[in-house]
C-alpha angles and dihedrals in degrees: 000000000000111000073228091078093048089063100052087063095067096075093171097059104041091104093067093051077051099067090040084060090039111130099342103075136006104244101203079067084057092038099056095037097037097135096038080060108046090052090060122100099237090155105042098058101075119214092273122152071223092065088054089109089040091057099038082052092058092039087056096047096046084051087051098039088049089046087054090051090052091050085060107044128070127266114281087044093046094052092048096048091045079048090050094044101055095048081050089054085045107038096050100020090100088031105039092150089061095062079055086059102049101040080056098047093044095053095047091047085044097053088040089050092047088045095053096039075057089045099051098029138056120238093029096137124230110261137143127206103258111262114261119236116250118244106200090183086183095048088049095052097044094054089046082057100046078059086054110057086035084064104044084046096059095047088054096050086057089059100047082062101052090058093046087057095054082048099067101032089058085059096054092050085050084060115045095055093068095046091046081043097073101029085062103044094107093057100050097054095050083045090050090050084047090065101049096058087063104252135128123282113268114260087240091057095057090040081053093043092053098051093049093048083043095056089045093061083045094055081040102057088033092062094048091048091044091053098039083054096057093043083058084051095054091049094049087052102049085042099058097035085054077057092048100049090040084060095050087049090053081047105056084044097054091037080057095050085051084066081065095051103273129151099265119194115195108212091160083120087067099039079047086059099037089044090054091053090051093051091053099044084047082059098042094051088050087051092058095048090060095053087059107103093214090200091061097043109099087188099038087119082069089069095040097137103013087117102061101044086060099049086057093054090049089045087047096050103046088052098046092041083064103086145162099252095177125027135228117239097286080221106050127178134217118263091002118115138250150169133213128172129213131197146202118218094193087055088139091047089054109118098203101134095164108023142015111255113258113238116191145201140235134156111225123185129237092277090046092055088051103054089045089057095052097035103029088242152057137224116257093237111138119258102160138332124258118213108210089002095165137076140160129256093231130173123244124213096190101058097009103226132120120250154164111207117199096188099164110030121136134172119253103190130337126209116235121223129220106278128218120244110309107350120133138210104269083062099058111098137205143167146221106232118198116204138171154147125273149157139195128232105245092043139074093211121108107218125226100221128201131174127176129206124215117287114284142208123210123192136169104223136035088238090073086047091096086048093049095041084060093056099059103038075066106053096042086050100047112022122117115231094234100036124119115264128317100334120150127156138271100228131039134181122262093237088053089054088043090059091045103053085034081058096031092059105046090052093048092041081046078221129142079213107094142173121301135196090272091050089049101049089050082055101041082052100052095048098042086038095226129126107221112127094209127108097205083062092065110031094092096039121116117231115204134213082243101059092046098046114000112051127053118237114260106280092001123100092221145060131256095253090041081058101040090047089060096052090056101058098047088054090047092045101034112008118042102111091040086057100047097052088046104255101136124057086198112174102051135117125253087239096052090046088055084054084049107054093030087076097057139066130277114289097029106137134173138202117235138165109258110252091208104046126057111244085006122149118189139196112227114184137174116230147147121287126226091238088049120255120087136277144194104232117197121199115227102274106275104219134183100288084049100052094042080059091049129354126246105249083046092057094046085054093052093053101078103190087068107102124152119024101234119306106016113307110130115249100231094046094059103032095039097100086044084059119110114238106246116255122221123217118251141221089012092307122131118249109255115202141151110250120174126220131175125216105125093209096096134058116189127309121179126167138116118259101279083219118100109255126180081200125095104252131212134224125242121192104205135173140229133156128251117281119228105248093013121121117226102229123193110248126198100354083191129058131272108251104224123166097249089053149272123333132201115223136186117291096230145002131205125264125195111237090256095061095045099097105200097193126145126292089230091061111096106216097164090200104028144102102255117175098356094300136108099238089201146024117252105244119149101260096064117045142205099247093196108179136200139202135213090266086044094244122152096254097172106088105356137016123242098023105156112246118253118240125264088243082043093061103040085058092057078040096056088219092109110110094245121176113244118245118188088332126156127211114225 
């Protein structure tokens, strides 16, 4: 049964699943193909200019499946559907990837908005939105290809033998005229007599002529087809290893998008396999050439060539089979330690009977790469210094593969470049290349052999670690497989970003919950600095370097992927689960979140990331004003020295006036396994414990009761704002002697203009404000005396001060009933 059909039960509540639907998609369209819909794998086929064909293929079934459901319907319903399917055809056929999105969004804000109609009313029946098949589109293709090859293999093994075969049967013909030779001598001379006396040939000379003419046209025809056959051969094998080493290039790319947080499947067990059969039926070919006596081939101008084209693939092959399996960090720092692993797919091939072969290690910068793609090598010329920069190609037993572990390199110093323009040291790259001598059994050649890692960062200092970071989110995402290195450009499109941070989070979240439509228009907002809170306004948009990394965003002191980044590890650190079961809204504007909120009842409240603050998460709630209206409040952004101190959900518990998690679910319902359990005190001690509470009317008090106690007090630390006209006055510059210790207390408090005594230094007032200034701390041994005359003026110090309010001297009194803040009970 389709979910679809769930929801349409709940009569009531179908206009809500309306406005989801709005503007966005028709739902008559998800109505009437409700269970076509759900069976599609919207999640699975990332935003990628590569699922293009995946999504146009959707978008033309949907179009079909929703043309077959009109065929069936009456009239009125049939109109409306053909109506529906050709602004379908017109609205996504240039976009066929945004139909993909939505679809997507729509079903996960569905399923949130069923889950949360079951949660706040009764009858609302249990059911989850059907899980949607996964479409590995890699894994699908890779496999396509392993068939592939399978399958070219194995016609080029058939024609190996065939060769093979006209090979021997030359041989045999080669063989059988010698032996005929001298059994018919005889012959030959009487038939020879026979013709110089003029007569005509003996019937058994021209059988025997016939026959031999007869086997010559036989060789003859043997040795073309033998050699065409091996031509074929060569094609085929030029053809499948073009295949192979296609299929190593898709893998270190993939293997670079998995540095970005891709699925990344490793199949160099199979290329390993298809790379050793090419390897042997390069051999065999070559085998067969060597046993051609070129002085008795009338066609071997047919194979001319056909060597050294095989060398070459060989060549080919046994430098493209020595590859970087495991890369070194892509940022890597100075004096810090690290490990990399290469391999060698032609491990059984490899002709080392006394010792392993030696790899070795250099690191090379962005020019150097360059010239040794175009030349094959590279200058001696210094860049950095490896530290155990060598390891053996040995063979392993256990796994059998062929590798060179590193396991304890680090880079000792590193030479800068000259850098172009502006650029700046966490975009400089460079690269570890990996080189060595080898040689294959079968053949007398020692191989050069190079291979690359990924582009990498170095930097000096932790500090450049976010910059760096940047740099590389950008190659792995945009580079071209064949490009120089390490070229990308300079401009990408927005639906392109929108894939890599998509990516980008969920790997660093470590969370199946990824970025929707909503998430992706605040974003697009914030980088391109507009304000328009549609998605078609910003698909075809180009999105720079500079405006990623380079370039602040506008009133901020940062960048966007300074921003981003620290979003992502507070979400990492503080905020995963919370994520994962929708709690947060996240990626959302103050004001949409006003629009938001504006639409619900009193005491609604969201989480979303600051927009300010880096790795910052903020409460916004809508709630009644003093001077009546409503408002949308927003605490002061909790980041990850915040939430280390007290977690979120209990924070969300300590702020009464938070009632219902947008849009109605109630707060304790969603945030109650987040709660701390509540602690209580031992061996006759109080609890102490941090609780937040928001008010905004009180910035911090702290002081002792200025009456005289023979009880043990205890210190409060209280806030208040600051008051308009009022001086902020330091307050204790040492520290309050408790018997549990010392504990540090605000610097100041704030005073109103009527209690600031701004007598003469000279004047000695024990317990008094002089010069602006709290002589002594309160305690309860020394005492305020604070006098009054009969017209209630100050008298002690100096004469007409104005009297402090009463509400005025109950603040300095701490008796005043003040809303915690962030206080914390000792």
């Amino acid at each position: 049964m389709a979910f679809w059909s769930e929801i349409v039960k709940l009569q009531q509540f179908l206009p809500q699943f309306q406005a989801l639907y709005a503007q966005r998609f028709p739902i008559e369209v998800r109505h009437y193909l409700a269970e076509w819909i759900e069976q599609q794998p919207w999640s699975s086929i990332h935003i990628n200019p590569a699922n293009e064909s995946l999504a146009r293929n959707l978008l033309e079934t949907m179009v079909s499946e929703l043309q077959k459901v009109s065929s069936r319907m009456s009239y009125p319903v049939t109109r409306k559907l053909n109506e529906y399917a050709v602004a379908l055809k017109k609205t996504f056929d240039q976009q066929p990837l945004e139909l993909v999105n939505i679809m997507n969004c729509l079903l996960m804000q569905e399923n949130q908005l069923f889950q949360e109609l079951r949660q706040t009313h009764a009858g609302v029946p249990t059911v989850t939105l059907p899980t949607q098949p996964v479409l590995n589109t890699n894994s699908e293709r890779i496999k396509q290809e392993d068939a592939n090859v399978l399958q070219q293999l194995s016609l080029l093994n058939g024609l190996i033998k065939t060769i093979q075969m006209y090979r021997s049967a030359i041989q045999q013909m080669n063989e059988a005229p010698d032996q005929e030779q001298q059994q018919q001598l005889p012959q030959c001379y009487q038939s020879q007599h026979h013709l110089q006396q003029g007569n005509s040939p003996l019937p058994e000379y021209t059988k025997r002529e016939e026959h031999v003419n007869q086997q010559k046209t036989t060789w003859d025809d043997h040795r073309r087809k033998r050699n065409y056959s091996i031509l074929e051969a060569v094609r085929s094998l030029e053809q499948v290893q073009g295949l192979v080493l296609n299929m190593i290039q898709d893998w270190k790319r993939r293997l670079q998008l998995s540095g970005n947080g891709a699925y990344f499947e490793d199949n160099l067990g199979s290329l390993q396999e298809w790379c050793d059969k090419l390897a042997e039926m390069n051999c065999q070919i070559q085998q067969e050439l060597g046993l051609i006596s070129t002085q008795e081939d009338i066609a071997s101008d047919q194979i001319s060539g056909v060597p050294e084209r095989l060398s070459s693939l060989l060549s080919n092959l046994v430098r493209s089979a020595f590859l970087v399996e495991k890369q070194p960090p892509q940022v890597l720092k100075t004096q810090s330690k690290f490990s990399s692993t290469v391999r060698f797919l032609l491990g059984l091939k490899l002709n080392a009977p006394t010792k392993p072969p030696v790899v070795k290690a250099i690191i090379i910068t962005e020019q150097q790469a360059r010239v040794m793609r175009q030349h094959g090598s590279i200058h001696n010329e210094n860049t950095g210094e490896i530290m155990n920069n060598t390891s053996l190609l040995e063979f392993s037993n256990a796994t059998k593969t062929t590798s060179a572990s590193f396991r304890s390199m680090s880079l000792k110093k590193i030479k800068r470049s000259d850098r172009r323009g502006t650029e700046s040291v966490t975009e400089e790259k460079f690269a570890v290349l990996f080189s060595s001598e080898l040689s294959i059994t079968g053949s007398e050649v020692k191989y050069h052999v190079q291979a690359i890692s990924l582009p990498i960062v170095v930097i000096v200092h932790g500090s450049q670690d976010n910059n760096a970071t940047a740099t590389i989110l950008w190659d792995n995402a945009f580079s071209e497989i064949e490009r120089l290195p390490f070229h990308v450009p300079d401009r990408v499109s927005w639906s392109q970003m929108c894939e890599t941070l998509n990516m980008k989070f969920m790997a660093e979240v470590q969370s199946t919950q990824g970025l929707c439509k909503e998430h992706f228009v605040f974003l697009a907002q914030k980088i391109f600095d507009e304000q328009s809170y549609s998605m078609e306004d910003f698909t075809n948009r180009m999105v720079s370097w500079s405006q990623f990394n380079k370039e602040n965003l506008p009133g901020r002191t940062f960048t966007f992927w300074q921003w981003f980044d620290g979003v992502m590890e507070l979400t990492k650190k503080h905020l995963k689960d919370y994520w994962n079961n929708g709690l947060i809204l996240g990626f959302v504007s103050k004001q949409y979140a006003n629009r938001l909120l504006n639409q619900r009842v009193n005491g609604t409240f969201l989480l979303r990331f600051s927009d300010s603050e880096i790795g910052g998460i903020t409460i916004a709630w809508i709630d009644d004003t003093e001077k009546g209206g409503r408002q949308v409040f927003n605490v002061q952004p909790f980041t990850t020295k915040d939430l280390t101190i007290r977690s979120l959900g209990d924070r969300v518990r300590d702020i009464e006036r938070l009632l219902h998690l947008y849009p109605s679910r109630p707060k304790d319902e969603a945030f109650k396994k987040y709660y701390t359990k509540e602690v209580k005190g031992k061996d006759g001690y109080l609890h102490a414990g941090v609780k937040t509470t928001v008010n905004g009317e009180q910035a911090q008090v702290v002081a002792q009761p200025m009456v005289p106690s023979p009880v043990s007090q205890s210190c409060v630390a209280c806030t208040m704002p600051e008051m308009p006209g009022w001086s902020q006055v330091p307050c204790n510059p040492g520290n309050i002697s408790y018997d549990k210790g010392d504990v540090a207390v605000n610097a100041s408090i704030s005073l109103p203009p009527s209690m600031i005594l701004p007598t003469s230094q000279n004047e000695d007032f024990t317990n008094a404000v002089q010069g602006n200034h709290l002589v002594t701390s309160f305690g309860s041994e020394n005492d305020m005396d604070v006098n009054f005359d009969d017209d209630q003026q100050f008298v002690r110090g100096v004469e007409n001060i104005p009297v402090p309010s009463e509400f005025e001297l109950n603040a300095l009194l701490n008796t005043v009933d003040m809303s915690l803040m962030n206080s914390t009970e000792f």
